[in-house]
C-alpha positions in Angstrom: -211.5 36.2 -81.4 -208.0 37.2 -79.7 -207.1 38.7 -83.2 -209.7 40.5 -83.8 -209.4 42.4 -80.3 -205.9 42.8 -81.3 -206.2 44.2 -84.4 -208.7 46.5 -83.2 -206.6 47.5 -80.6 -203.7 47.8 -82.9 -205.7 50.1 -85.2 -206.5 52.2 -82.1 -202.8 52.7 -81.4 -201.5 53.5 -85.0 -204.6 56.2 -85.3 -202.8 58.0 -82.1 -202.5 61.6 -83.6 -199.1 63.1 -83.6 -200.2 65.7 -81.1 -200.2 62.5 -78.6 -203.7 63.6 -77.6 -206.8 65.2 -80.0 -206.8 64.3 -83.7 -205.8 67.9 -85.4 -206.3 67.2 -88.9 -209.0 65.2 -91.0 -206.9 62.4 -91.9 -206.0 61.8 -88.0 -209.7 61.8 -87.2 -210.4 59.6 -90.3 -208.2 57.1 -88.4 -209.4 57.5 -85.4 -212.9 57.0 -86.4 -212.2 54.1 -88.5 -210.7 52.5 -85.5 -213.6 53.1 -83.2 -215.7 51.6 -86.5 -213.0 48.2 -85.8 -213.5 48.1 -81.7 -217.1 48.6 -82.3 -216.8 44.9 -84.9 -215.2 43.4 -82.0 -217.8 44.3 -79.6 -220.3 43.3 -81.1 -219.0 39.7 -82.2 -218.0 39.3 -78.7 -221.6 39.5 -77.9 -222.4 36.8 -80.4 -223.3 38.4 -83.4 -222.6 37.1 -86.6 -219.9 38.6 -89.0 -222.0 40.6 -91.2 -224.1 41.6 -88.4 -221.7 43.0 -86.2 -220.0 45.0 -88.9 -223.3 46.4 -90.4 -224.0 47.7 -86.4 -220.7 48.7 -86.3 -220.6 50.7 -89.2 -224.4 52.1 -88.3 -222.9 53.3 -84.8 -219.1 53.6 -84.6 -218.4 54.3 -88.3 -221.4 56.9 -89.1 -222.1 60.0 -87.7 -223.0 58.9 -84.6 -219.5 57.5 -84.1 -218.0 60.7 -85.2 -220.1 62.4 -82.8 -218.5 59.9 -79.7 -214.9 60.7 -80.7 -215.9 64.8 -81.1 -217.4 64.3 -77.7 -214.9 62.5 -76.4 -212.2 64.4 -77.5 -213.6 68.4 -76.6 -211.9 70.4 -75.3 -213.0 71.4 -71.7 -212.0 74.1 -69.3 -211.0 73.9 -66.1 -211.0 77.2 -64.4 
């Protein structure tokens, strides 16, 4: 299980966007996404869930829209005045 969480973490570091921050272009938020699709496996098997089951969840709510909705939330830009 330690691999897993450090491939999922290692994922999470090599999707870092040049920027050092927000993912500019598609490809950078293709990575990132994919990686929250990994940390999202991880989670899940950590909980117990079987292989196939944690990555079908996974890819239902890291790796679809929902998960690309997380990072765009995540990631907005906010103003502080």
């Amino acid at each position: 299980m330690e691999k897993l969480i450090d491939n999922a973490l290692e994922a999470l570091r090599l999707a870092q966007p040049a920027s050092g921050f927000r993912p500019e272009t598609p490809e950078e938020w293709r990575k990132l996404h994919e990686a929250l699709e990994k940390l999202g496996y991880v989670i899940f098997r950590k909980t117990g869930l079987k292989h196939q089951d944690a990555k079908n969840l996974a890819r239902k709510t890291y790796g679809g829209p929902g998960g690309l909705m997380i990072l765009h939330l995540f990631f907005r830009e906010s103003k502080h005045d």
